[in-house]
N, C-alpha and C positions, 0 to 999 in steps of 0.2 A: 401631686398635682402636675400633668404635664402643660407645657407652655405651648399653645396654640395658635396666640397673637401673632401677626406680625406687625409689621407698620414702623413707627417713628419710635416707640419702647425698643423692640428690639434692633433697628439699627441704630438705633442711639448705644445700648450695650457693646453692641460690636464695632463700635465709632471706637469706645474708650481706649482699647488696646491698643490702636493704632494712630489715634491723635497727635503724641509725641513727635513720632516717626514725619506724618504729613506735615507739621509744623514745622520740623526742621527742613525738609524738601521745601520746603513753599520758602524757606528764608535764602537757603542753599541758593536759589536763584536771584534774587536781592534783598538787599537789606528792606524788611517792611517793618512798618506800624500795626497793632494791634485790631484797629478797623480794615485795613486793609488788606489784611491776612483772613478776618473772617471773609471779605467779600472775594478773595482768592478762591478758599475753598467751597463759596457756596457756587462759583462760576462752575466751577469744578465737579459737582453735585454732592458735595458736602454740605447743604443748606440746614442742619441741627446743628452746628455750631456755633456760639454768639462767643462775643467781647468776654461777658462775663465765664463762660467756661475758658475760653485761651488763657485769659491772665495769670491764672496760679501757675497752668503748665509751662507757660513763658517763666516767668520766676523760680520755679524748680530748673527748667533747665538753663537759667541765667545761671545758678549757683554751685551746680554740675559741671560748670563749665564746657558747654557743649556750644551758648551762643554767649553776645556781647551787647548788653545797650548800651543806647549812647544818646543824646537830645539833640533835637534838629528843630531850630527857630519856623514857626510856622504863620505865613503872613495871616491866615484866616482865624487866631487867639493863641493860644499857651505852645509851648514848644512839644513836637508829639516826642514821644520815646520808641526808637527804631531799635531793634533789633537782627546782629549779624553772626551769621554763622560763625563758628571758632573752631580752629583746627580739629580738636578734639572730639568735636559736632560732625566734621565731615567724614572721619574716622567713624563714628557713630552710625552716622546715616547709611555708611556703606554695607558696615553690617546690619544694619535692621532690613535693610532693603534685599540682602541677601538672606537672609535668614524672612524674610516675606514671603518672598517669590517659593521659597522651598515648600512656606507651609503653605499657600496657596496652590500651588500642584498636587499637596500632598491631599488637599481637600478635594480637588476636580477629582482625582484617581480615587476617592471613597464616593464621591457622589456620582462619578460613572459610571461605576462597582468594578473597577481595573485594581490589578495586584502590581507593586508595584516589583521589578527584577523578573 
C-alpha cells in the first residue's frame, strides 16, 4: 500500500526523529518548564506537540544525561520542574545539529534531482 496522505499523520511521523534534538535547542537557550517548552515549539511551528508527548522524552534524556531538573517555587500553585541543558546535552546538540543540516541537503539534492560531487 503506498502512503499518500499527508497532513498532521505524517508530520507528526517525521516530528519523531527529531523531537529529541528540538527539545534540547529549545532548553540550550534557557532553562524551561514542560508547558513552556510546548508553547516554544508551537511558536516556532511545531504545533503537534503537547505536554504529554515532551515528558517521557524529557526523562529519557534527563537519565542520559544530556539535561538536568531541578524545582523552582512557583507563586501561581505546586513548584514547576525546569529543566537545563548538561554539558553532555551541548556536546550532543552539536552533533545532532551537524549531522541535520548534512541530512537535510542531502534530501534538497534528491528532491532537486542534483548528484551530489
Amino acid at each position: 500500500m503506498v502512503a499518500t496522505g499527508s497532513g498532521p499523520d505524517r508530520t507528526s511521523q517525521l516530528l519523531k526523529g527529531v523531537l529529541d534534538m528540538c527539545l534540547l535547542a529549545i532548553i540550550a537557550e534557557e532553562p524551561s518548564y514542560g508547558y513552556e517548552m510546548v508553547r516554544k515549539l508551537s511558536r516556532r511551528g511545531l504545533d503537534l506537540v503537547s505536554e504529554g508527548t515532551i515528558y517521557p522524552l524529557l526523562s529519557r534524556l534527563q537519565k542520559q544525561g544530556l539535561i538536568e531538573g531541578y524545582l523552582v517555587a512557583s507563586p501561581e500553585g505546586p513548584a514547576r520542574k525546569y529543566y537545563r541543558i548538561a554539558e553532555p546535552g551541548r556536546a550532543a546538540l552539536g552533533e545532532w545539529v551537524r549531522d541535520w543540516r548534512r541530512l537535510v541537503a542531502g534530501v534538497e539534492r534528491v528532491l532537486e534531482g542534483e548528484e551530489d560531487g
